[in-house]
C-alpha positions as semicolon CSV with decimal commas, in nm:
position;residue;x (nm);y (nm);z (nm)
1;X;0,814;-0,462;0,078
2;X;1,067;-0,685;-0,085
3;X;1,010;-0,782;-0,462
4;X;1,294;-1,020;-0,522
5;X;1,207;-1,301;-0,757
6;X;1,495;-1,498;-0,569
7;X;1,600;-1,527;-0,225
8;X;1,966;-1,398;-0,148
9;X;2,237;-1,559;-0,299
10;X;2,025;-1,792;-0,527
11;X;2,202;-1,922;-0,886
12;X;2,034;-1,768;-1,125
13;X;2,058;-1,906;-1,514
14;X;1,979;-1,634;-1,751
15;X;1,799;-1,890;-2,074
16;X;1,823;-1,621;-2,311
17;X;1,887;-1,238;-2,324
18;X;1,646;-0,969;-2,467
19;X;1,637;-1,048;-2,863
20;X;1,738;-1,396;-2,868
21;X;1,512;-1,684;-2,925
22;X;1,328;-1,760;-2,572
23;X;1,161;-2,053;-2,740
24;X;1,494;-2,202;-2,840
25;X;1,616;-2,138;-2,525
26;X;1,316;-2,315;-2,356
27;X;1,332;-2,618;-2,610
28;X;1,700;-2,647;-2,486
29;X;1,620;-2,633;-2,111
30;X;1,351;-2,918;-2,149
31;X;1,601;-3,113;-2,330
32;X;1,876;-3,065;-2,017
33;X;1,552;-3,136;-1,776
34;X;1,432;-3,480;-1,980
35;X;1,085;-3,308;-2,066
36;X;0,850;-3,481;-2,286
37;X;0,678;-3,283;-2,543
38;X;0,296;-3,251;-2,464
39;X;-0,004;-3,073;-2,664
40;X;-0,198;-2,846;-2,484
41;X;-0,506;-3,036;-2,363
42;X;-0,793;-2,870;-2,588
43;X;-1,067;-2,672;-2,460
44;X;-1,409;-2,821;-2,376
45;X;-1,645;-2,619;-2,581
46;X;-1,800;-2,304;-2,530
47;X;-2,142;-2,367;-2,372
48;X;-2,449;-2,230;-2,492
49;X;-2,442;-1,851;-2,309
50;X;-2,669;-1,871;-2,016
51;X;-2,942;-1,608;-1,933
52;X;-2,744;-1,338;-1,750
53;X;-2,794;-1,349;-1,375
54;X;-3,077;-1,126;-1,231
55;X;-2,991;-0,859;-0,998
56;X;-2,723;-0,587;-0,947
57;X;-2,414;-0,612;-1,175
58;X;-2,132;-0,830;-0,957
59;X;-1,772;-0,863;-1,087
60;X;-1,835;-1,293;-1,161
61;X;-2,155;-1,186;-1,341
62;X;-1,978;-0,958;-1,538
63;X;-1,697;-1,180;-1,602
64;X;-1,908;-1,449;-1,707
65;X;-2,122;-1,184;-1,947
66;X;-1,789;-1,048;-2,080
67;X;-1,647;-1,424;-2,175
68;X;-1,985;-1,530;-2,335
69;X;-2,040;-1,230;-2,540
70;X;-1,623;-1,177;-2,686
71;X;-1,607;-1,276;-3,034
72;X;-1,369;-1,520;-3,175
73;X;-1,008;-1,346;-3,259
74;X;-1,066;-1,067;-3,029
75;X;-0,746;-0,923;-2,814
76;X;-0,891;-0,891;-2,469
77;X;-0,685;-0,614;-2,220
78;X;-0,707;-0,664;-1,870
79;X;-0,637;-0,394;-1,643
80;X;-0,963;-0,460;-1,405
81;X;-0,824;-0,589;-1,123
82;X;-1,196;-0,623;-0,995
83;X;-1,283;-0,891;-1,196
84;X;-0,935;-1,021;-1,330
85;X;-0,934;-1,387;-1,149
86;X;-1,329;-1,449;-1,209
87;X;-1,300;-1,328;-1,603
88;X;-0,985;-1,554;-1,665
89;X;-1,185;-1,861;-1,495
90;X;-1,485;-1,734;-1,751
91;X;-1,295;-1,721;-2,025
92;X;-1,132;-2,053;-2,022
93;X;-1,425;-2,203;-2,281
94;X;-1,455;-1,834;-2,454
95;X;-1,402;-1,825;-2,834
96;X;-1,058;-1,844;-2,882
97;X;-0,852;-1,512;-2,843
98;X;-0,536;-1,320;-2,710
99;X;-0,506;-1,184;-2,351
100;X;-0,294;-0,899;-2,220
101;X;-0,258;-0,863;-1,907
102;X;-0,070;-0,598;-1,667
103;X;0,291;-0,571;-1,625
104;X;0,388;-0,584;-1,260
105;X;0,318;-0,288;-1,038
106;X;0,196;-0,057;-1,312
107;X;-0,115;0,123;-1,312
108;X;-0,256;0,303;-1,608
109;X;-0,179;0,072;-1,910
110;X;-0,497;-0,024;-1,948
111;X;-0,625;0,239;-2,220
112;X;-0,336;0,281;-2,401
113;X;-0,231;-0,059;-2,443
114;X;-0,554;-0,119;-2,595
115;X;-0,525;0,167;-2,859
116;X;-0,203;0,007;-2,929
117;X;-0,330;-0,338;-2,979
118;X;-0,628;-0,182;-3,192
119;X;-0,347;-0,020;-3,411
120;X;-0,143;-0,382;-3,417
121;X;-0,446;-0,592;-3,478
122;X;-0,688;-0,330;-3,695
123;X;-0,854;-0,640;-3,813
124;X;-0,949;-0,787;-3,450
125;X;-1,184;-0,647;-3,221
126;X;-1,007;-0,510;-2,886
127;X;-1,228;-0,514;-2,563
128;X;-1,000;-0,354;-2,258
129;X;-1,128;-0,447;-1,973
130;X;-1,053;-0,116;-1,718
131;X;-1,056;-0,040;-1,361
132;X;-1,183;0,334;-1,278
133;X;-0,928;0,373;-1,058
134;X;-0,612;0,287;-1,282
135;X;-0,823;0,438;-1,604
136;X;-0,806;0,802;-1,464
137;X;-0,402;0,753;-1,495
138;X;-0,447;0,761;-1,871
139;X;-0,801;0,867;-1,952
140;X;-0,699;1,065;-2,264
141;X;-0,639;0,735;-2,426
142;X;-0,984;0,740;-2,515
143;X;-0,973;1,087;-2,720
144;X;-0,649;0,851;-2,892
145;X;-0,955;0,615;-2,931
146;X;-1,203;0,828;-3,103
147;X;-0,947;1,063;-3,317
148;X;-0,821;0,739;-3,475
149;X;-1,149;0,501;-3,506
150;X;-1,020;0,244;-3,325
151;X;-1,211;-0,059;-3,252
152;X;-1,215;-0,046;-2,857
153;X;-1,492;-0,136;-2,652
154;X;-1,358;-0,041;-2,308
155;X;-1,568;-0,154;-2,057
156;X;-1,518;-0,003;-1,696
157;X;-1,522;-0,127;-1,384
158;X;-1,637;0,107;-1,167
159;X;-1,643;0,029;-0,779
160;X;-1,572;0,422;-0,697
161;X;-1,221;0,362;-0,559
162;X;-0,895;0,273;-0,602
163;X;-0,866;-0,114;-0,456
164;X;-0,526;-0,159;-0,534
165;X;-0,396;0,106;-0,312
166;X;-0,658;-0,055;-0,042
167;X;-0,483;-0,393;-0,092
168;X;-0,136;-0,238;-0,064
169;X;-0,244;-0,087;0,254
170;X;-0,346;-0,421;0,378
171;X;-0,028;-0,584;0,247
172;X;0,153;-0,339;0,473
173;X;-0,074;-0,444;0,766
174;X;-0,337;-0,193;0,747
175;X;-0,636;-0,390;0,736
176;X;-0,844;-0,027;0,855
177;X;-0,723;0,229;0,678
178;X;-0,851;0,547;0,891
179;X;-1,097;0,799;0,741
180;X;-0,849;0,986;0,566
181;X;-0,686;0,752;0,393
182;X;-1,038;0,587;0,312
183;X;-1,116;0,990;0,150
184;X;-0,749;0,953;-0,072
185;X;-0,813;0,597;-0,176
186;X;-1,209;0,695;-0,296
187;X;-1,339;0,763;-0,578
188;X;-1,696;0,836;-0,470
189;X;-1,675;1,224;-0,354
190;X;-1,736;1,320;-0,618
191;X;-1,802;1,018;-0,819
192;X;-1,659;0,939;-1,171
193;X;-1,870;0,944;-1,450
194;X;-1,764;0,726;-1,685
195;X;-2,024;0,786;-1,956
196;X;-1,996;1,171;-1,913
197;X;-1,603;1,115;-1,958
198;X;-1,630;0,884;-2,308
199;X;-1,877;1,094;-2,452
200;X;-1,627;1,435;-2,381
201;X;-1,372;1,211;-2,591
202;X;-1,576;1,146;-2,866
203;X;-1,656;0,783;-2,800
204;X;-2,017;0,660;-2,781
205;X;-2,102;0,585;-2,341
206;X;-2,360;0,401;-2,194
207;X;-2,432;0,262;-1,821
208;X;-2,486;-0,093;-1,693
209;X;-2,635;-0,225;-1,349
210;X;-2,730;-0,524;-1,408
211;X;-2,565;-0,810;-1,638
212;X;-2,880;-0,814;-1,889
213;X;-2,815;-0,484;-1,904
214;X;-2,402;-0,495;-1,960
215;X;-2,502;-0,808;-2,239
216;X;-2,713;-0,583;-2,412
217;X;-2,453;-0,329;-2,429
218;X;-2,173;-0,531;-2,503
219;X;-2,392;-0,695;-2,802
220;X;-2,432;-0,332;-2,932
221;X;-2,081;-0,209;-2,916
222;X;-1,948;-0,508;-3,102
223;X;-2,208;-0,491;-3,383
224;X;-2,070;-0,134;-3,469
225;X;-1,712;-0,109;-3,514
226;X;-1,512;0,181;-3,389
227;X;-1,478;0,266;-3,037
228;X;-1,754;0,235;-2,741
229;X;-1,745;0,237;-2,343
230;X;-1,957;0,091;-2,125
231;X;-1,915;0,187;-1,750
232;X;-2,015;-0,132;-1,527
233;X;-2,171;0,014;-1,204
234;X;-2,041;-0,281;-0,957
């Protein structure tokens, strides 16, 4: 499907090329555009964290357990396409921190970009939050992980399947993929075991259902520094 950022034969205005200043560049096109400084409106608050939400684990509970248990300064990487939109709603009030998100189209940077942060930042806790699907692209990232003592807590979202592919399919117009596209596009036959998988890496695993559950283990994998993962059955 097309990807152009522009339709054809659009002007395009390049502000600034790679290595010169962007912000410059940006103060100069609000200047040509009559723009009015303005401060970012501030925050309300974060409010007192709720009791988490009986029942199995869904991806807005876990969003909202993930936001009210991240510490202030910490570099949260998103690659958990699951829960992305309900965790950046969640996170609005959260302590104040950094957010990485996905480049366009890739799948797999999940992992590593949070060992890279954790090398970048060694002074700032680093929770990557990681799809199953796009964390089997670059599961050794969590040996990377161990062998250095980074401090990751990657915490999985694991829906036994890869959804993106499923939404590409339906972008193309297949809204029912048949049976054996279903089978390439699963992740249930076998399933992944995320716990088994850390552990094999050296990194301390545990399991959550439920969001009193994935609190608890969030609490514990921040009070110990160094890496953890906790797989979120959703």
């Amino acid at each position: 499907m097309p990807s152009d950022l522009t339709p054809p034969g659009t002007p395009v205005e390049t502000l600034a090329e790679p290595g010169e200043d962007v912000v410059e560049a940006l103060e100069r096109l609000a200047g040509a555009l009559g723009a009015a400084p303005a401060a970012p409106a501030p925050a309300e608050p974060p409010a007192a964290p709720a009791e988490p939400p009986p029942g199995p684990l869904t991806p807005a509970a876990a969003a909202a357990v993930i936001a009210a248990g991240q510490p202030e300064g910490a570099v949260v990487v998103d690659e958990g396409l699951t829960l992305s939109a309900d965790y950046i709603a969640a996170a609005a009030t959260a302590p104040r921190h950094t957010y990485l998100g996905v480049t366009g189209g890739a799948i797999g940077i999940g992992l590593p970009l949070a060992a890279g942060a954790a090398i970048a930042c060694p002074d700032r806790p680093v929770l990557c939050v990681q799809a199953d699907g796009s964390g089997m692209y670059t599961v050794q990232a969590l040996w990377t992980h161990a062998h250095e003592g980074l401090d990751v807590t990657t915490l999985v979202c694991a829906n036994r399947s890869y959804r993106i592919l499923l939404e590409e399919l339906r972008r193309a117009g297949v809204d029912e993929p048949p049976a054996r596209a279903r089978a390439l596009t699963g992740l249930a036959d076998p399933p992944l075991d995320w716990v088994a998988l850390g552990r094999g890496m050296g990194v301390p695993s545990e399991r959550a259902t439920t969001a009193a559950e994935l609190a608890a283990a969030l609490e514990r994998a921040l009070a110990e520094p160094g890496p953890h993962l906790v797989e979120m059955v959703l």
